[in-house]
N, C-alpha and C positions, 0 to 999 in steps of 0.2 A: 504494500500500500504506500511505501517512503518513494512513489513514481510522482508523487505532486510534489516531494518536498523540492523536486527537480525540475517544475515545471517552466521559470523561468526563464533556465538555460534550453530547454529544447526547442525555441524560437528563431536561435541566434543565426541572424541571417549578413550578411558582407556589407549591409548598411546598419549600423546600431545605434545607439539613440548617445551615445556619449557623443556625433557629431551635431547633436541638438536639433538632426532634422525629425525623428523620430519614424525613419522610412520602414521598420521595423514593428510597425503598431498598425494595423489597417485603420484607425481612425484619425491617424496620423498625430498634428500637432495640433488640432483642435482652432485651429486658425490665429496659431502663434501663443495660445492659453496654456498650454501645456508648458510649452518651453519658459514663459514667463514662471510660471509655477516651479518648472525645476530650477531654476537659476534663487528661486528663493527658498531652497529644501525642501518643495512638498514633490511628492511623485504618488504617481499613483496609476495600479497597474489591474489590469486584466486579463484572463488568459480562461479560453471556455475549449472542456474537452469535449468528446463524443466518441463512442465505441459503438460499433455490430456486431455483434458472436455468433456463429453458426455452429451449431455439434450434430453432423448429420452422421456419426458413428461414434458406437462407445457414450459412456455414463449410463442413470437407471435409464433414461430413453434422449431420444434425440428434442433437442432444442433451440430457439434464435431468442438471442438476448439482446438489449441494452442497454447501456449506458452512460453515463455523462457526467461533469465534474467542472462548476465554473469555480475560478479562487479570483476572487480581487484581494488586493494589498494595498493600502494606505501607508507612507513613509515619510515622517516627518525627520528632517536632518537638522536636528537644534543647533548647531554650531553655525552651520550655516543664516540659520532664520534671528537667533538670538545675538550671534557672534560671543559667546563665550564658550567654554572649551567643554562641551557637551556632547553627546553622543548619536544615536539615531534613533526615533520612538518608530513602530512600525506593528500595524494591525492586521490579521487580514480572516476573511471568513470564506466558506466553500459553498455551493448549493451542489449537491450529490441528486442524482437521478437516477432512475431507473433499477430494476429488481435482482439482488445479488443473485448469481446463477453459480459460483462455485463448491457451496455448502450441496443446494441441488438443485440442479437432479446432476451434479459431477464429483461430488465427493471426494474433493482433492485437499492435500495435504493444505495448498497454501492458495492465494485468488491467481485464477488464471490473467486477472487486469490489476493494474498499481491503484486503478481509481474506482475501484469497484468496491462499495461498501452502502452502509445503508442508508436510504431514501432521507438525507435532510437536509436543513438548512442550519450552518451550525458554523461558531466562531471557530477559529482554526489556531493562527498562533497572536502572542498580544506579549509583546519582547521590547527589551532596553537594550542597546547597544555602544557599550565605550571602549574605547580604546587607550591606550598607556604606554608609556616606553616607548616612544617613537613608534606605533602603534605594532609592535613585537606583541603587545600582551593585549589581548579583545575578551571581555566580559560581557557575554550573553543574561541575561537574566527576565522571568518572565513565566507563561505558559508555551514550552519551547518540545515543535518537535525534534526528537532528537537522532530521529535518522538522516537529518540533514548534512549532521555532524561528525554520524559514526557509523563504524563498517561497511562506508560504500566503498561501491566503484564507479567512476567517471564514465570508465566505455562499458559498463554494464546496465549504463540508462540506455541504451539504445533499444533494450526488449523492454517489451510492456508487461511480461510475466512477474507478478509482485514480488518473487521469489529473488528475482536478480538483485532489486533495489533494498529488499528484506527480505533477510535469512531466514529460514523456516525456524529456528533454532528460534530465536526471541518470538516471531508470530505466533507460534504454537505453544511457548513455553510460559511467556510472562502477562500479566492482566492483561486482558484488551487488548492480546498481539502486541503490547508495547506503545513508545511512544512514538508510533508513526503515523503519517497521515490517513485519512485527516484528525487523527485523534494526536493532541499535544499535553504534555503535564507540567505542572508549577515544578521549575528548577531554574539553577544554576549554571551555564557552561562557560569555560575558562580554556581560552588557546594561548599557547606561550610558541613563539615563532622564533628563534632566538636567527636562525642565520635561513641562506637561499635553499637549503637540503630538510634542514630536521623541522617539524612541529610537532607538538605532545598538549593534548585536550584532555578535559576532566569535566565532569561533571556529575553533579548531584542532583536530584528530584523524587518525587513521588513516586511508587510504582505501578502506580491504581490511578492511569489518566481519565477514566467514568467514574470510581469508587465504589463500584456494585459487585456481586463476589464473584470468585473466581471461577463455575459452572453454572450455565445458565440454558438449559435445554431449550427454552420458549424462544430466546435470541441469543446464540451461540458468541455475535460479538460482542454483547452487550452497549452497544453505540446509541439504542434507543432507550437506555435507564438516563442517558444523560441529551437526547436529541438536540440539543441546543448549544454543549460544547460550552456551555457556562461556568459549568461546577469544577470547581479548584478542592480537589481533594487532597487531604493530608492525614494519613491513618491507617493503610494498608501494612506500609513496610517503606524504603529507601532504597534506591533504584540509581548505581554510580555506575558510571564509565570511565576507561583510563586507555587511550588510546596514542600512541607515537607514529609518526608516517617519514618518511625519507624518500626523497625526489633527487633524484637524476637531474644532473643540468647538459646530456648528451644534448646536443642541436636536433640531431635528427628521432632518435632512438631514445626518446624520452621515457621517463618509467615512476612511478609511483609505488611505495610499499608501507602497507601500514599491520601492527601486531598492537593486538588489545584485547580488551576484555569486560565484563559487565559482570556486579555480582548484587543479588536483593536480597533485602533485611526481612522483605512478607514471610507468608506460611502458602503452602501447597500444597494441593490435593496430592495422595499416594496415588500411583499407577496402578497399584491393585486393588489396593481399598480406599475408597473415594473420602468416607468417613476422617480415614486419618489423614493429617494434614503434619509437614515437614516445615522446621523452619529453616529460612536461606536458599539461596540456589545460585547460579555461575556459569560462566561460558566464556571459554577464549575464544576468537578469530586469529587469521590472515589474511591477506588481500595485495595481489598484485597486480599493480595494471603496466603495461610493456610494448612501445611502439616494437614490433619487431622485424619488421620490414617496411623500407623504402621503394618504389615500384615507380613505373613510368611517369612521367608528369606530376598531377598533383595526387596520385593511390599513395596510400599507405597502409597497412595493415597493420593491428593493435590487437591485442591478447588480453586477455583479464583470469584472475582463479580466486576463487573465496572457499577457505572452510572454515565451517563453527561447530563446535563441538564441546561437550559437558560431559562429566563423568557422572554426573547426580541424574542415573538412569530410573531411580524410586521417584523421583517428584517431577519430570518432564517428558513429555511426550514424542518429542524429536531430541535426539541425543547427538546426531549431527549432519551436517547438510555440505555440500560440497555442487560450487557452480565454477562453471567456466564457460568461455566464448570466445571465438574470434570476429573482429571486426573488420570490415573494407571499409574506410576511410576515403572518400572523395571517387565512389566507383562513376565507369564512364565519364572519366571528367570534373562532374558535377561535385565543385567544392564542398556544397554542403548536407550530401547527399550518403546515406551511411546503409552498408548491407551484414547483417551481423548473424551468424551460426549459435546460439547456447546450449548450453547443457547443464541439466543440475540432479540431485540427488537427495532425498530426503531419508534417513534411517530412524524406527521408532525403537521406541527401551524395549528392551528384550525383556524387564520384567514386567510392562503390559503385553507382550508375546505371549508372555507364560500363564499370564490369566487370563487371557482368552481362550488360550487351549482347554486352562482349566475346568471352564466355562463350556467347555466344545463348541464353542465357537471358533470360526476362521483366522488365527490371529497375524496382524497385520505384518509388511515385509516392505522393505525397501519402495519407494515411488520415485519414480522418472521422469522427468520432465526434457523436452525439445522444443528448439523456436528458432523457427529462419523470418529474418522480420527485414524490412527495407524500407529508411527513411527518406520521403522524396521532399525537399524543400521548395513547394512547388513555386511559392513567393518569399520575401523575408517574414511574412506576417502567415502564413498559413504551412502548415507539415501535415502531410497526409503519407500514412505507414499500412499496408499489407501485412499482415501476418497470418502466421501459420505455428501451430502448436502442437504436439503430439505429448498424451499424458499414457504412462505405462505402466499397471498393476497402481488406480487412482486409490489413495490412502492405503498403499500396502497389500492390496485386497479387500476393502472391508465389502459389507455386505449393507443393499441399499434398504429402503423400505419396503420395494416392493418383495424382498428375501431373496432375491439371488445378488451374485456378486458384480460390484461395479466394473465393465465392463471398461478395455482402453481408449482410450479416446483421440479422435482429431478432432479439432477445432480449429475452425479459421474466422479470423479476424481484421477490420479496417478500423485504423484508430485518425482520427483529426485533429490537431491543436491550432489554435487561431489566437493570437494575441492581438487585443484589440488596444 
C-alpha cells in the first residue's frame, strides 16, 4: 500500500515545476496563481489515481475490479513565508474508491495494487519538517507514514504490486499492515546525513495507526474502525525503526544499499492459539538497488533485491519475504518510459503450518508473486502503465469460502496517474 507514499515522484516528467512553468501539472500555472503562490511557500498538489483489474483465471472465481486513489497535499514552507528559520508544515488527505478485491475473491498474501484499500475519505499525513546542521540532520514529526522513509526501493516503485513498495513481512505482521499508506501514525522520524555516501534514520511512533485490535474478521484491515484517519492513537505498544543506507557516487552504475530493522513494544496474537497473545516482535531487512548496465543511447538497466525476515515464527504470520526485479530504464528511447520484470516470495511460520495440519486443514506454503508492468509517460502530467500479474499457490494454498482451494491466478491490469 506505501505505492502513494510515492506518488509524487511517479509524475516526473523532463519539464518540472522547479523551472516555475509548472509544465508538469495539467492544470498548469493557474494563470500565473500558482507560481505567485510558490514563490511565497505555499504549494499545493494533486495527483488522482485509477486502476482496472481483470482475473479471468484462478482465485475463488473470476472477477473485474476497480479502483482509485486521489491525495492532494497542502505545503506551507514557513521560512520562506515568515523569513525566520523555520521548517515546512505540510497536510494532505486521500479519497480511496472502489471495492478491495485482494482479500476476495483472490486471497493473497499481500494487495495485488499499492492503492487498493478501503472505500474512504480520510486524512492521510499532517507532518513538521526542520532541518539542522547545514541541513545534515531533518526532523520529521507529526502523523507520519512511514514507508516513505523505510525499506524501500527506488526502482521497485515501478510495479504497482503492494508487495514491492511493502514487504509482506510488516503488512501481515504489524496492526493495520503498518504504517503505510494510506494509513499514517503519531511519531517521530530523525535522518542524520552526515556526508554524499552514508545516511542513518530513526524513528519512533505508535504501532496501532487505527487503534482497534489486532483481529478483526468483519474488516480484516481495520481502516473503517477509524474511516476518517483522525484518530491519533497512543496505547497499543511502540513501533521504532533504525535504518542506514550507503550510495555509490559511480556516474554511470549508480547503486543504493540500505540494512535495518523495526522492533514493537505491542502484544500479538499466537499462530496457534489466537487466545494467547506475545509480547514484542522484530524484523530485519536489506535492500539493494544497482544500475547494472549501460546500453545504447539513453537504456539502462537497474536491479533491485529486498528481504525481510523475523525469527519470532509464534506471533507472525509471514516470517519472510524476499523480492527482486529488473528494470529497463528509458526503453525504445523514451526517456521516461520504464519496463520492469519482478518477483517476490512470501513464506508463512511453520508453526501456523503445524496447526492447521493439526486442525486437518490444508496448511498454508510458500506464495509467489510475478509482474511485467510498462510505464508509458504519455505527457509530463499523465503515466499510463499495463500490467500483468501472475499469483502462485495464493496465501500458500488456503482454502476459499466456497471450500475448495484458491486456485493461481493471472491478473491483468491498467493503472493511470494524472497530476493535476
Amino acid at each position: 500500500m506505501a505505492a502513494l507514499a510515492f506518488a509524487e515522484g511517479m509524475i516526473a516528467g523532463p519539464a518540472l515545476a522547479e523551472d516555475g512553468a509548472f509544465a508538469d501539472k495539467l492544470t498548469g500555472q493557474w494563470g500565473g496563481i500558482r507560481t505567485t503562490l510558490k514563490a511565497h511557500g505555499v504549494d499545493f498538489q494533486v495527483n488522482d489515481q485509477n486502476e482496472f483489474w481483470g482475473v479471468p483465471v484462478g482465485g475463488s472465481q473470476p472477477s473485474n475490479n476497480y479502483v482509485g486513489m486521489t491525495t492532494a497535499t497542502l505545503s506551507l514552507d514557513l521560512r520562506r513565508m515568515t523569513g525566520l528559520k523555520l521548517g515546512t508544515f505540510s497536510i494532505s488527505g486521500v479519497d480511496i474508491r472502489g471495492r478491495p478485491f485482494s482479500n476476495q475473491p483472490l486471497y493473497v498474501f499481500n494487495q495485488v495494487s499499492g492503492i487498493e484499500a478501503d472505500d474512504n475519505l480520510r486524512l492521510y499525513e499532517l507532518a513538521y519538517d526542520q532541518t539542522f546542521d547545514h541541513d545534515r540532520v531533518d526532523v520529521r514529526i507529526g502523523k507520519l507514514d512511514l514507508s516513505r522513509d523505510f525499506m524501500g526501493s527506488d526502482t521497485a516503485q515501478t510495479f504497482l504490486n503492494a508487495s514491492f513498495s511493502w514487504s509482506m513481512v510488516p503488512d501481515n505482521n504489524l496492526y493495520d499492515q503498518g504504517p503505510s499508506s494510506p494509513l499514517a501514525t503519531p511519531a517521530v522520524r530523525v535522518k542524520y546525513h552526515p556526508d554524499d555516501h552514508w545516511t542513518v534514520l530513526a524513528s519512533v511512533g505508535d504501532d496501532n495507526p487505527i487503534g482497534a485490535g489486532f483481529i478483526n474478521e468483519n474488516d480484516p484491515w481495520n481502516q473503517n474502525q477509524d474511516p476518517g484517519g483522525t484518530r491519533f492513537h497512543f496505547g497499543t505498544g511502540a513501533l521504532m525503526f533504525l535504518e542506514a543506507q550507503y550510495r555509490t557516487q559511480a556516474p554511470v552504475y549508480a547503486g543504493t544499499f540500505k540494512l535495518g530493522g523495526y522492533g514493537d513494544t505491542g502484544r500479538f496474537p499466537d499462530q496457534a492459539t489466537l487466545e494467547m497473545r506475545h509480547k514484542g516482535n522484530w524484523a530485519l531487512y536489506a535492500v539493494a538497488d544497482q544500475v547494472i548496465a549501460k546500453l545504447p543511447g539513453r537504456e539502462s538497466l537497474s536491479a533491485f533485491a529486498r528481504g525481510t525476515g523475523t525469527a519470532e515464527a509464534d506471533r507472525n504470520q509471514i516470517v519472510y519475504s524476499v523480492d527482486a526485479g529488473l528494470v529497463l530504464n528509458a526503453p525504445f528511447q523514451r526517456a521516461d518510459d520504464s519496463l520492469g520484470l519482478g518477483f517476490g516470495v512470501g513464506a508463512p511460520s511453520n508453526i501456523l503450518a503445524r496447526s492447521e495440519r493439526r486442525s486437518h486443514e490444508i496448511a498454508q506454503g510458500n506464495e509467489y508473486h510475478l509482474e511485467l508492468t510498462y510505464q508509458w509517460q504519455a505527457c509530463p502530467w499523465l503515466l499510463v502503465q499495463p500490467d500483468i500479474q501472475g499469483i502462485l499457490s495464493p496465501s500458500g494454498g488456503v482454502v476459499g469460502d466456497n471450500g475448495r482451494r484458491v486456485k493461481d491466478e493471472a491478473i491483468f491490469g491498467l493503472h493511470s496517474s494524472v497530476d493535476f
